[in-house]
VMD Tcl script that builds the backbone (N, CA, C; Angstrom):
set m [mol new atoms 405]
animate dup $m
set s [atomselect $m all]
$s set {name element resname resid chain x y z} {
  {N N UNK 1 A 91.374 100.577 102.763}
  {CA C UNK 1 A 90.032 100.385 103.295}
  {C C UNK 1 A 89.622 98.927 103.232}
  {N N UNK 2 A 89.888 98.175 102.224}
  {CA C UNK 2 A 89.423 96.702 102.227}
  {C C UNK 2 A 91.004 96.170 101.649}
  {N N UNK 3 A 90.939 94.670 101.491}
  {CA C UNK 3 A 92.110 94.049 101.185}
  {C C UNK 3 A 90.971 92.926 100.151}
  {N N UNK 4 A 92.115 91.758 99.524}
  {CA C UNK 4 A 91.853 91.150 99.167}
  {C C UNK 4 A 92.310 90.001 99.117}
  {N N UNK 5 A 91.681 88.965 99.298}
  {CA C UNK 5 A 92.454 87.532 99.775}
  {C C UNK 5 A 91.735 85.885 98.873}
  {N N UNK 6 A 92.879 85.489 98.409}
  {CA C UNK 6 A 92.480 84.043 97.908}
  {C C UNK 6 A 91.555 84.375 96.510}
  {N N UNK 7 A 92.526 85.129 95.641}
  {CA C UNK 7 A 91.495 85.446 94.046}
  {C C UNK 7 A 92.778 85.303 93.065}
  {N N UNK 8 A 92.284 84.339 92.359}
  {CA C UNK 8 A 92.990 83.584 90.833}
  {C C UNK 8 A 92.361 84.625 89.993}
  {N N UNK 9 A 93.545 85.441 89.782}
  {CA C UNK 9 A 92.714 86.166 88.552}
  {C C UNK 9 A 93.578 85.253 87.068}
  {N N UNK 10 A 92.660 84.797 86.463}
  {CA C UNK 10 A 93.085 83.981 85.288}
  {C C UNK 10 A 92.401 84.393 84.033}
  {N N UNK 11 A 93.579 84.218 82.647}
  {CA C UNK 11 A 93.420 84.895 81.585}
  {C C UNK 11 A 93.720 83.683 80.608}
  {N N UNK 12 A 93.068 83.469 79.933}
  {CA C UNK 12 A 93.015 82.495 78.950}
  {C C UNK 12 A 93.919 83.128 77.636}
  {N N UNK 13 A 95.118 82.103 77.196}
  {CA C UNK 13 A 95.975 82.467 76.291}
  {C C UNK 13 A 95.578 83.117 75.045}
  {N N UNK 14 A 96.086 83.824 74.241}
  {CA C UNK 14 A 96.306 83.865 73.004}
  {C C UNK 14 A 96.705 83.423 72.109}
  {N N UNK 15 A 96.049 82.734 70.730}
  {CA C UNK 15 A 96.796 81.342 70.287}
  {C C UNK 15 A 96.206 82.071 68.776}
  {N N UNK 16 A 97.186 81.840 67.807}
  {CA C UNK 16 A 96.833 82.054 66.054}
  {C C UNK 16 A 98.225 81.141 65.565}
  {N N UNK 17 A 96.844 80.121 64.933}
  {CA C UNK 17 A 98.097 78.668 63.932}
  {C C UNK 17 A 97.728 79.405 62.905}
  {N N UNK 18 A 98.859 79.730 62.363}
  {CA C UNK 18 A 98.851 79.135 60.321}
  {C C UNK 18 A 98.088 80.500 59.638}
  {N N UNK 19 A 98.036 81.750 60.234}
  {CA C UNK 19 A 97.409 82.963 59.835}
  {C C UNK 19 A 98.683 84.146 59.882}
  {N N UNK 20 A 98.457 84.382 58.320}
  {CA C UNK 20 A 99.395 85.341 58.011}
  {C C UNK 20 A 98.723 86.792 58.121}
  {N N UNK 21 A 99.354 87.758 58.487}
  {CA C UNK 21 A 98.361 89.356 59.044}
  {C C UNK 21 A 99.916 90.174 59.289}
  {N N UNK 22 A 99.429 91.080 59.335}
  {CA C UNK 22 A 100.540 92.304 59.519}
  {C C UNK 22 A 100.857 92.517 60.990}
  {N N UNK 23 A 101.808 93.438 61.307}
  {CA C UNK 23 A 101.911 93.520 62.941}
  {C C UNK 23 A 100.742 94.500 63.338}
  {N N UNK 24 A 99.765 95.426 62.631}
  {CA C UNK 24 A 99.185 95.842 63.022}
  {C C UNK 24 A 97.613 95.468 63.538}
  {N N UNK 25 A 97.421 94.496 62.135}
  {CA C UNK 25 A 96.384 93.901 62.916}
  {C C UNK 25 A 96.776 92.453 64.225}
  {N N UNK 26 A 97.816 92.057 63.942}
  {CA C UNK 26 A 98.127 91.201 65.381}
  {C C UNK 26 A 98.332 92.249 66.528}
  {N N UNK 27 A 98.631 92.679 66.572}
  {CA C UNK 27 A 98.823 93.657 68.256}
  {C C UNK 27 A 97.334 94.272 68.306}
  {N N UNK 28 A 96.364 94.769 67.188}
  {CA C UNK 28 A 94.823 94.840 67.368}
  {C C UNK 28 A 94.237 93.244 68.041}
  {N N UNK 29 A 94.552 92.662 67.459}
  {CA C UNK 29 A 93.589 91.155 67.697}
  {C C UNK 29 A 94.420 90.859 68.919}
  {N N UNK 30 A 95.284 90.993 69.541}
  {CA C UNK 30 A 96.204 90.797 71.366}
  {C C UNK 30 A 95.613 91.789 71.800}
  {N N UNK 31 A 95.614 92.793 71.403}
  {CA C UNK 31 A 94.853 93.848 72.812}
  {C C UNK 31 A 93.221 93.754 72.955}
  {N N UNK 32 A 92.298 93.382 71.828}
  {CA C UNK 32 A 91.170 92.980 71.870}
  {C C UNK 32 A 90.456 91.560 72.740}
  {N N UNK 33 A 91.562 91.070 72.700}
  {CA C UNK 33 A 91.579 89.135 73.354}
  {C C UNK 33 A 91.841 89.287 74.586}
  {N N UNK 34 A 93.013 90.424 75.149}
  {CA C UNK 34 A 93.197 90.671 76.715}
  {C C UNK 34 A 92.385 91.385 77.045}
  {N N UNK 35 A 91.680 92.524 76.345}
  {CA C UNK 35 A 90.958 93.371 76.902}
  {C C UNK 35 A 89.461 92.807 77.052}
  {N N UNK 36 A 88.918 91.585 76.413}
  {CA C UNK 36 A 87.726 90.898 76.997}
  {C C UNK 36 A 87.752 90.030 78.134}
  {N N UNK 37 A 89.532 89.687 78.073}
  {CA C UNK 37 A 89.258 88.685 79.103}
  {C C UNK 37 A 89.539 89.173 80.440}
  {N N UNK 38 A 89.832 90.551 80.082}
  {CA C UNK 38 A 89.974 91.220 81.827}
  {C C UNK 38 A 89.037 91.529 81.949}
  {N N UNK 39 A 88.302 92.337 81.490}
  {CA C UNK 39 A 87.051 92.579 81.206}
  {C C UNK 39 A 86.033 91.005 82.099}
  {N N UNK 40 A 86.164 89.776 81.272}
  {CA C UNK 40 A 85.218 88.701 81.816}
  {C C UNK 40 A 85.489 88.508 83.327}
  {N N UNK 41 A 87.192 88.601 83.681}
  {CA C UNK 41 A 87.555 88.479 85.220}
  {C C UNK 41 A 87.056 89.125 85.962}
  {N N UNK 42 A 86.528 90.676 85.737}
  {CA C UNK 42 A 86.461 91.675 87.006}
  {C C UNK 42 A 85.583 90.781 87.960}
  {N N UNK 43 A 84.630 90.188 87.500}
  {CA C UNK 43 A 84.178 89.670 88.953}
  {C C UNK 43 A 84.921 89.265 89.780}
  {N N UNK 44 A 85.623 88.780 89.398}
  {CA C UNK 44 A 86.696 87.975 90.644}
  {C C UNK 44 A 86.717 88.780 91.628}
  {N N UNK 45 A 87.985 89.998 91.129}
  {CA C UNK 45 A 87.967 91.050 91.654}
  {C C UNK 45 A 86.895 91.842 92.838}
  {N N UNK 46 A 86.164 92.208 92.476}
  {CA C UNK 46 A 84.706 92.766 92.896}
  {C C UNK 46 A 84.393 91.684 93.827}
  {N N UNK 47 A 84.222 90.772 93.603}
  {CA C UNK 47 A 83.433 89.613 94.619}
  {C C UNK 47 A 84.841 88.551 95.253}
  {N N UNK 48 A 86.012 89.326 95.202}
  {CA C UNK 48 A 87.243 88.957 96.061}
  {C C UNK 48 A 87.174 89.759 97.111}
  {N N UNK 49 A 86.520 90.754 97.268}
  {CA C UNK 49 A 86.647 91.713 97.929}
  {C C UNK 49 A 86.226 91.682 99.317}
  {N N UNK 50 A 87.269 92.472 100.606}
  {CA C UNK 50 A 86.991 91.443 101.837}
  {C C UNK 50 A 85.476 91.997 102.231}
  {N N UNK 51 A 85.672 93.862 101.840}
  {CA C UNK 51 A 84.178 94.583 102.214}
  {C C UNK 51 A 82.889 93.796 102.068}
  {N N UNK 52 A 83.015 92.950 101.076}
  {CA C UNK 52 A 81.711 91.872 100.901}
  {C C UNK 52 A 81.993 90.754 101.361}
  {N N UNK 53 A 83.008 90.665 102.173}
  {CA C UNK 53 A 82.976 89.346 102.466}
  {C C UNK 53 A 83.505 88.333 101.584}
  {N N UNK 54 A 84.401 88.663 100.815}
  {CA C UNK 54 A 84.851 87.760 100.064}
  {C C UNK 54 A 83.579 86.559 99.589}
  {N N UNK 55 A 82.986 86.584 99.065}
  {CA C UNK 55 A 81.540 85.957 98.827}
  {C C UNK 55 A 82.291 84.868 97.576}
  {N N UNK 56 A 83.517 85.258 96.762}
  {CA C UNK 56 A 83.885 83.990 95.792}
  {C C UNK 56 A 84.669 82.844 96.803}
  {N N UNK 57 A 85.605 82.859 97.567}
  {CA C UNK 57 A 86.163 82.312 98.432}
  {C C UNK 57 A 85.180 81.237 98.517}
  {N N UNK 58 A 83.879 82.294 99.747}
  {CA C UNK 58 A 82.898 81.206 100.216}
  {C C UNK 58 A 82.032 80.164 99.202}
  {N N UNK 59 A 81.801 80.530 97.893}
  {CA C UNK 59 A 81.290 79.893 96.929}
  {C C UNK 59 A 82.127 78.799 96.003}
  {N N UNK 60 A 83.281 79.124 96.061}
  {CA C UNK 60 A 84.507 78.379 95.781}
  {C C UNK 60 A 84.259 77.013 96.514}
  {N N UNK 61 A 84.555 77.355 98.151}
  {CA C UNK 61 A 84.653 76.400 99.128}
  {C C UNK 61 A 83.132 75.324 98.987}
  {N N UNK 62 A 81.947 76.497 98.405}
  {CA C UNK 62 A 81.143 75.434 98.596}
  {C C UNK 62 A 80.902 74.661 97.838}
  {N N UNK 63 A 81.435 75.135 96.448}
  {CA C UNK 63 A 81.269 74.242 95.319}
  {C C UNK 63 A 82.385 73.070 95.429}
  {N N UNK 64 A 83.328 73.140 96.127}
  {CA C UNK 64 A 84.257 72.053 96.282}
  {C C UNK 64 A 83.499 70.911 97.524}
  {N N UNK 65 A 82.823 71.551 98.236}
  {CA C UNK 65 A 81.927 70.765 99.199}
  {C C UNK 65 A 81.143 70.374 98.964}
  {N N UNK 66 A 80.391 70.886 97.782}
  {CA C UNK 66 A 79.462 70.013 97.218}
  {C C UNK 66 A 79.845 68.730 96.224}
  {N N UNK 67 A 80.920 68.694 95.749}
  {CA C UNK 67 A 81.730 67.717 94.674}
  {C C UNK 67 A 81.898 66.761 95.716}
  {N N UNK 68 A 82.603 66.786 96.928}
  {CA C UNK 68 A 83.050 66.104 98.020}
  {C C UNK 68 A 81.921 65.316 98.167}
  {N N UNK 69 A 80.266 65.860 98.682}
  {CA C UNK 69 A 79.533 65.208 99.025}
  {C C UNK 69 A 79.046 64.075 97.649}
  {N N UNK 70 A 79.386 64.248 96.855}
  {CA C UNK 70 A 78.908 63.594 95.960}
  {C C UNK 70 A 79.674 62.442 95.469}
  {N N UNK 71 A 80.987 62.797 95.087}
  {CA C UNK 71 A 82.110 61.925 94.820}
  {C C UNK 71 A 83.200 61.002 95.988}
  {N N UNK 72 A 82.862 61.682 96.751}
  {CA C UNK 72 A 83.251 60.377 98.193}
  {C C UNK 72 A 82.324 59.186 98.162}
  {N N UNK 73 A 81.019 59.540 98.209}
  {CA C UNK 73 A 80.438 58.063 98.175}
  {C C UNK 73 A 80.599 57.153 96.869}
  {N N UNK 74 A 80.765 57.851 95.891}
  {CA C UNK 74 A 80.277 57.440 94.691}
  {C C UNK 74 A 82.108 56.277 94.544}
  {N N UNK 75 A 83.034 57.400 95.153}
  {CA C UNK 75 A 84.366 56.290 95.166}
  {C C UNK 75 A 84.326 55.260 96.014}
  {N N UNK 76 A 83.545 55.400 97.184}
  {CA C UNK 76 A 83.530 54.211 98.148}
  {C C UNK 76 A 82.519 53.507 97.150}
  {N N UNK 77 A 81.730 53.458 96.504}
  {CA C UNK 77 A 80.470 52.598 95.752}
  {C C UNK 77 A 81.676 51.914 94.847}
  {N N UNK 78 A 82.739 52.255 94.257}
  {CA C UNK 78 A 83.668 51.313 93.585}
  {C C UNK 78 A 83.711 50.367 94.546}
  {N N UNK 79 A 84.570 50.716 95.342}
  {CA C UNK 79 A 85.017 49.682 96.160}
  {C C UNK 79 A 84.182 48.512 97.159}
  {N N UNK 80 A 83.353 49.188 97.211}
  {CA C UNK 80 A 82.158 48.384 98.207}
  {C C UNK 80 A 80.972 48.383 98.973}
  {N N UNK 81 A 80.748 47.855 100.271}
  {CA C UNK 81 A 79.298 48.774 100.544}
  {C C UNK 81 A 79.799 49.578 101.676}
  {N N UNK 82 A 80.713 49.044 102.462}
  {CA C UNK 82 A 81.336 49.254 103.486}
  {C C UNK 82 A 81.785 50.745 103.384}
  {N N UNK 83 A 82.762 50.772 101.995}
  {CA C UNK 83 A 83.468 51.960 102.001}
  {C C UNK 83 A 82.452 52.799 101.355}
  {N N UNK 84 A 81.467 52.722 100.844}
  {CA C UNK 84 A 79.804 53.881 100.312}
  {C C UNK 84 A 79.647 54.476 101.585}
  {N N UNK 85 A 79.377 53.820 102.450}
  {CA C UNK 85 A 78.921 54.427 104.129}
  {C C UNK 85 A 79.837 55.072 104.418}
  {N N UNK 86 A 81.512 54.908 104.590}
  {CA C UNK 86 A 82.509 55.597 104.773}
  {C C UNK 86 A 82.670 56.784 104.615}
  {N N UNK 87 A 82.330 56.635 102.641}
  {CA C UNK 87 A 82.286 58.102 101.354}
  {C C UNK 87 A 81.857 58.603 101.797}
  {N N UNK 88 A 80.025 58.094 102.127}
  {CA C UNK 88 A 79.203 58.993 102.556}
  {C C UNK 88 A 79.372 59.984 103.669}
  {N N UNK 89 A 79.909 59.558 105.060}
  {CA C UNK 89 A 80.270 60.184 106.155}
  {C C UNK 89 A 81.373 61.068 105.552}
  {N N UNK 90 A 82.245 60.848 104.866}
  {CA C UNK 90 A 83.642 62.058 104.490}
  {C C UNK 90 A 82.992 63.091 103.844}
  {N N UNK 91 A 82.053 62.809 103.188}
  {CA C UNK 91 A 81.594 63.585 101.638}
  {C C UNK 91 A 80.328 65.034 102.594}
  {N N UNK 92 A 79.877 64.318 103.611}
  {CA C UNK 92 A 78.614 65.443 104.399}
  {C C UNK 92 A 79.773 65.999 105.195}
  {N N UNK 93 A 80.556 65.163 105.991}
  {CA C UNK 93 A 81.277 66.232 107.367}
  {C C UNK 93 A 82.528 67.237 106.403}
  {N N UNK 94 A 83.183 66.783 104.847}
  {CA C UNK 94 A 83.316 67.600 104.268}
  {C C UNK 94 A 82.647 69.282 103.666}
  {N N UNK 95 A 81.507 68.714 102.976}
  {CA C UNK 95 A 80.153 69.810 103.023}
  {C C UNK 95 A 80.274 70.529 103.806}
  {N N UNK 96 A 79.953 69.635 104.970}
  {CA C UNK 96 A 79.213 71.061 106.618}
  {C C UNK 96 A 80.399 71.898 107.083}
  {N N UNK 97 A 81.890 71.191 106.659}
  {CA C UNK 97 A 82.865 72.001 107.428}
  {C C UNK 97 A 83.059 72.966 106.562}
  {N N UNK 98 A 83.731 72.343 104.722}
  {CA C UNK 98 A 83.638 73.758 103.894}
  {C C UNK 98 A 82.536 74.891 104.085}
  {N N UNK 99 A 80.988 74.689 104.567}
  {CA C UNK 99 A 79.806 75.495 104.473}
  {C C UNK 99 A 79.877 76.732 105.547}
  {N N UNK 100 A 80.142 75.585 106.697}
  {CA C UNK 100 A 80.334 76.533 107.929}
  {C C UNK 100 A 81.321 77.514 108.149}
  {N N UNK 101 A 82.484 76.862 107.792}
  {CA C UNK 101 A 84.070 77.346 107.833}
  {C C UNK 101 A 83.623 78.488 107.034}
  {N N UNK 102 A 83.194 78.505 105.547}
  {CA C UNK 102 A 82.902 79.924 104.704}
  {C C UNK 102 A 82.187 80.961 105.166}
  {N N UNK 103 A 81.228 79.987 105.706}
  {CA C UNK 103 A 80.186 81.664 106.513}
  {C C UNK 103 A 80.816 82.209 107.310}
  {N N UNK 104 A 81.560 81.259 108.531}
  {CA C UNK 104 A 82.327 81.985 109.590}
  {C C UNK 104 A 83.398 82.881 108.362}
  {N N UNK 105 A 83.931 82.989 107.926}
  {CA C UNK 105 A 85.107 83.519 107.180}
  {C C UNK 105 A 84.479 84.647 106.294}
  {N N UNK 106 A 83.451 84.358 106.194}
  {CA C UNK 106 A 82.708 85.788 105.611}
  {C C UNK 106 A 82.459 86.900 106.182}
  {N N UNK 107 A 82.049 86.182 107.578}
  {CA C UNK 107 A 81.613 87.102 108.611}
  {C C UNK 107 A 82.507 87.991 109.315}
  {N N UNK 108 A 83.665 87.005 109.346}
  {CA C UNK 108 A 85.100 87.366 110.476}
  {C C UNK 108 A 85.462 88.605 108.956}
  {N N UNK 109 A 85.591 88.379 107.841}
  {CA C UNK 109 A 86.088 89.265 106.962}
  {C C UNK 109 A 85.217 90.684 107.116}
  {N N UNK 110 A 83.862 90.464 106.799}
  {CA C UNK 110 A 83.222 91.659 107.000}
  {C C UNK 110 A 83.508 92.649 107.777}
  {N N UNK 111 A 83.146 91.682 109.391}
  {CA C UNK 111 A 83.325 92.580 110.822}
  {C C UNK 111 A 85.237 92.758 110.527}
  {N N UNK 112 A 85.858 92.759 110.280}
  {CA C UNK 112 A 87.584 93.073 110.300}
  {C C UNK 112 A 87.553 94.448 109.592}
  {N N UNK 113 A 86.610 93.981 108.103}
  {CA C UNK 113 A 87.247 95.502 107.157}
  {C C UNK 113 A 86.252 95.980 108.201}
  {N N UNK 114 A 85.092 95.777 108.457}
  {CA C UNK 114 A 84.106 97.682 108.898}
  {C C UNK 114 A 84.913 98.109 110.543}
  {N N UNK 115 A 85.840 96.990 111.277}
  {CA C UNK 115 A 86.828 97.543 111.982}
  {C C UNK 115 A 87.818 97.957 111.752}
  {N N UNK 116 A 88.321 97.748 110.392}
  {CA C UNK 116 A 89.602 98.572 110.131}
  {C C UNK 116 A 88.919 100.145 109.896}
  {N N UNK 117 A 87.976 99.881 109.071}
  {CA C UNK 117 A 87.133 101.423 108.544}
  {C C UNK 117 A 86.905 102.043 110.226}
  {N N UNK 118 A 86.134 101.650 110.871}
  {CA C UNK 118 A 86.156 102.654 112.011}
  {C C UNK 118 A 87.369 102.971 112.688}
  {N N UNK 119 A 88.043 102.401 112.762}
  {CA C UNK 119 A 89.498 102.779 113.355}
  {C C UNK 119 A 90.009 103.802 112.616}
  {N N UNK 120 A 90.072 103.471 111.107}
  {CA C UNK 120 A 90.786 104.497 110.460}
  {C C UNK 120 A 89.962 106.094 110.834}
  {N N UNK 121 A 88.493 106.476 110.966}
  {CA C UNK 121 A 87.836 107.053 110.908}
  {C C UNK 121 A 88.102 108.146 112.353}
  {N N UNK 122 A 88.874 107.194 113.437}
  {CA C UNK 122 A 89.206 108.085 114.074}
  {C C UNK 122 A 90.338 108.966 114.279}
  {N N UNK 123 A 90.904 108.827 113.297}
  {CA C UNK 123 A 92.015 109.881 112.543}
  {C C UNK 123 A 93.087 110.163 114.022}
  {N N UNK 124 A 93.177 108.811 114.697}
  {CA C UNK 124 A 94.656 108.749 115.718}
  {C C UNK 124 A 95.284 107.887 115.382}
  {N N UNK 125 A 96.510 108.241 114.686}
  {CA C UNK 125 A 97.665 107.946 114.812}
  {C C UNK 125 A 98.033 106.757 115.132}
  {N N UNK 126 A 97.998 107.189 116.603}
  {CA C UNK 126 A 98.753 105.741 118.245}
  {C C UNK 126 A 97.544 104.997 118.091}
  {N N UNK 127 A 96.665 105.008 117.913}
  {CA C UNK 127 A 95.237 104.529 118.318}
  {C C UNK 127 A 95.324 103.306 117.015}
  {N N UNK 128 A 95.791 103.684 115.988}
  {CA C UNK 128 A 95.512 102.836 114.582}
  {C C UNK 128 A 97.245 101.971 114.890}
  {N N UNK 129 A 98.156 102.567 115.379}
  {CA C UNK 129 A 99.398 101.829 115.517}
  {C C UNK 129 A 98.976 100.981 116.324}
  {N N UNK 130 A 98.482 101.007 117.388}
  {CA C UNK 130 A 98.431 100.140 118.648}
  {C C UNK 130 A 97.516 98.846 118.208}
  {N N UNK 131 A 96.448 99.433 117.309}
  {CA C UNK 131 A 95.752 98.100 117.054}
  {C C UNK 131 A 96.193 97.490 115.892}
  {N N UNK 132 A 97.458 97.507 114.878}
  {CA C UNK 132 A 98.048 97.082 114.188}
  {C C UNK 132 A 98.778 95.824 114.893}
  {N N UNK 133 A 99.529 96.735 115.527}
  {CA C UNK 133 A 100.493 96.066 116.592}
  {C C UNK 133 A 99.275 94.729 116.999}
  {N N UNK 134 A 98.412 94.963 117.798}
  {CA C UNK 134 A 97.542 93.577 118.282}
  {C C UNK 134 A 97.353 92.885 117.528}
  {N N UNK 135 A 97.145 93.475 116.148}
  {CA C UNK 135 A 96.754 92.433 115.188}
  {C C UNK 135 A 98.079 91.150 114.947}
}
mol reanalyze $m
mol bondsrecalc $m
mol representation Tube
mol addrep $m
């Protein structure tokens, strides 16, 4: 019914220096440490999801577009005045393209899954092959 695209699911290690414990409480204190930190990930998950539009993707992209707008000028301000104006122009047409590019990609995701869902809904066969095939 939905897919999922472009999600880092990431788990922060398990680390014990210089602590002596039995195997029972170490395999307690490893399954307690993975089980919060999957636990902290599910968003990913959930808000990877194409049915919503993949909404982390687009927030991803914009938070990298917003760094862009900020740190392009600020590297051209090393160098000069010339290259500040430069930054500046890379750092907004960066912004507007990550901003735009995400909404379009939210949207195109949405309308795809609620067309895969109606397709599937009409329970043909040839009808769901054929538009595979186009895809």
């Amino acid at each position: 019914l939905t897919e999922m695209q472009d999600i880092e699911f990431r788990l922060a290690y398990f680390e014990r220096s210089q602590q002596w414990c039995n195997w029972d409480s170490l395999a307690a204190a490893i399954m307690r440490h993975y089980s919060n930190q999957v636990l902290s990930q599910l968003y990913v998950v959930v808000l990877g999801l194409d049915l919503l539009g993949n909404p982390l993707s687009f927030v991803v992209g914009l938070s990298r577009g917003m760094g862009d707008l900020f740190y392009e000028p600020i590297q051209g301000a090393v160098e000069g005045p010339g290259e500040f104006a430069e930054g500046l122009v890379l750092g907004a047409r960066s912004f507007l393209g990550k901003s735009v590019g995400g909404l379009a990609g939210v949207a195109s995701r949405i309308t795809g899954t609620i067309g895969k869902g109606v397709a599937s809904l009409t329970l043909d066969e040839e009808y769901q092959r054929r538009r595979r095939e186009q895809q």
